[in-house]
C-alpha positions as CSV (number, residue, x, y, z in Angstrom):
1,X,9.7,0.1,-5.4
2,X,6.0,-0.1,-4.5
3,X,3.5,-2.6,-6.2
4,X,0.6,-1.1,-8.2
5,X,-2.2,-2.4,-9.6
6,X,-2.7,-2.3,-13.5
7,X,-6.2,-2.1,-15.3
8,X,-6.2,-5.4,-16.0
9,X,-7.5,-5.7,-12.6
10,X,-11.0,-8.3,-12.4
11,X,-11.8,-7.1,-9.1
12,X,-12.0,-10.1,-7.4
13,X,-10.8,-8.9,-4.3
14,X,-7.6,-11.7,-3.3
15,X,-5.2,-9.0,-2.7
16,X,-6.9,-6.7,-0.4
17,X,-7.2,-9.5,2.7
18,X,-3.1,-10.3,1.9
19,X,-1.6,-6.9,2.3
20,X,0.5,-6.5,6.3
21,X,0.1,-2.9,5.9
22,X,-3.6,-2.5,4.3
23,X,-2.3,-0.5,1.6
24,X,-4.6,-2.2,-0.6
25,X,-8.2,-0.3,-1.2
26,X,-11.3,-1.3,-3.6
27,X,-11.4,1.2,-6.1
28,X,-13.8,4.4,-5.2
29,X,-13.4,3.8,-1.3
30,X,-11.3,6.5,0.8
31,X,-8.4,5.1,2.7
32,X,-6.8,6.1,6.1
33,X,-3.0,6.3,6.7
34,X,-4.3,4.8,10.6
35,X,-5.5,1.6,8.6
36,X,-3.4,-1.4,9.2
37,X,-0.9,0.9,10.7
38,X,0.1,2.0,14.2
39,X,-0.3,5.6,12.6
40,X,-1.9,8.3,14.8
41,X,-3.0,12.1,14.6
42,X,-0.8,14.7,12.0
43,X,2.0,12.9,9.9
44,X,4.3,13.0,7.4
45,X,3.8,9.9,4.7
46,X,7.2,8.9,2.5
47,X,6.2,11.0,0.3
48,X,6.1,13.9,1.7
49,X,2.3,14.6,2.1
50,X,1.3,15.6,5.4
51,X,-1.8,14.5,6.6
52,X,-3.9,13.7,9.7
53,X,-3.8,9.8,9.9
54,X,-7.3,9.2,10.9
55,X,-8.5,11.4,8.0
56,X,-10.4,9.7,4.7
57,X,-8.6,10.2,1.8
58,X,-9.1,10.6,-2.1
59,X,-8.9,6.9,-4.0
60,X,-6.3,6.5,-6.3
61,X,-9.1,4.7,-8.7
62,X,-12.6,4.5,-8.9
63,X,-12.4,1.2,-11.5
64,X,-10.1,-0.9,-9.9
65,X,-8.4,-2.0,-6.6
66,X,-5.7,0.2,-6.2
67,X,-2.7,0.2,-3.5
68,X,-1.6,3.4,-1.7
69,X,2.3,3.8,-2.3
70,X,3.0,5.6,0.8
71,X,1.8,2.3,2.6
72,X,3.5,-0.1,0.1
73,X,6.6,-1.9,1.4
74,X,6.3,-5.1,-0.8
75,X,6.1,-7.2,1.9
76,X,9.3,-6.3,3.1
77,X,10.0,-7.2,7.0
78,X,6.8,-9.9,6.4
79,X,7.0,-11.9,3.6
80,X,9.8,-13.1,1.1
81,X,7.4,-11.9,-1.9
82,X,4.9,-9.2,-2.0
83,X,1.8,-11.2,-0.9
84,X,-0.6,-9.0,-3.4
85,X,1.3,-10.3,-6.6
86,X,1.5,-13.9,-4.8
87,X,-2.2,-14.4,-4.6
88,X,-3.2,-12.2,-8.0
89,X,-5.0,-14.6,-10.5
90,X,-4.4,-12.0,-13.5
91,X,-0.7,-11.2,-12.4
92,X,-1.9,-7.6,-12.2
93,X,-0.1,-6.5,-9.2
94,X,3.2,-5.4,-10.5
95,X,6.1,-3.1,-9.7
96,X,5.6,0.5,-9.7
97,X,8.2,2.2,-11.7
98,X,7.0,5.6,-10.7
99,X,7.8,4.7,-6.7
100,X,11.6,3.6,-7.0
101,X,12.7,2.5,-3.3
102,X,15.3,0.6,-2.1
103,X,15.2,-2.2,0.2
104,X,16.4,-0.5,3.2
105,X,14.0,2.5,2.5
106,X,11.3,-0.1,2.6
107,X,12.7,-1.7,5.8
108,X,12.2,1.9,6.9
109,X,8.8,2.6,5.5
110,X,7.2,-0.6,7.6
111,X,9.3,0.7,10.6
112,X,7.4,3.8,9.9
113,X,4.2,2.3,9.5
114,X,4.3,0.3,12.3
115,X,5.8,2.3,15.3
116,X,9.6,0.4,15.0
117,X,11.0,3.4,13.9
């Protein structure tokens, strides 16, 4: 499953700079599929919404940093642990429930992400 970040979030920013796949956004800032990723021009994220990768996109929240799911792949194919929860002082960066993936789909997701596929 993805990470997400709860409310409990202090904005203090030690996830964002941690994330292999910048999936990881300030809250109120639009984020790009192209960011952190080799993705380019029209494309279909995991979860099924198409969009053009260079294109600015809605923020998930406008309080808190927040982390994009389609981009999440916990590290997977990077680190041993997702680096987000890792380096979180408030242990706010915690599994999504709402994003259930397995580990080969998120094997597959960074393939995705970063031209392996």
């Amino acid at each position: 499953m993805a990470i997400k970040i709860t409310d409990e979030c202090i904005n203090c920013g030690a996830c964002e700079p941690e994330c292999p796949n910048n999936a990881i956004y300030e809250g109120a800032v639009d984020w790009k599929a192209s960011e952190g990723t080799s993705l380019k021009g029209n494309v279909t994220l995991p979860s099924g919404k198409n969009v053009d990768a260079d294109a600015p996109q809605e923020p998930i929240s406008d309080e808190v940093y927040f982390i994009v799911a389609d981009k999440c792949t916990e590290c997977k194919g990077f680190h041993e642990e997702p680096q987000c929860a890792a380096v979180c002082p408030v242990d706010c960066c915690v599994p999504d429930e709402d994003h259930l993936e397995t580990e080969e789909g998120l094997l597959a997701k960074k393939a995705f992400l970063h031209g392996e596929a």
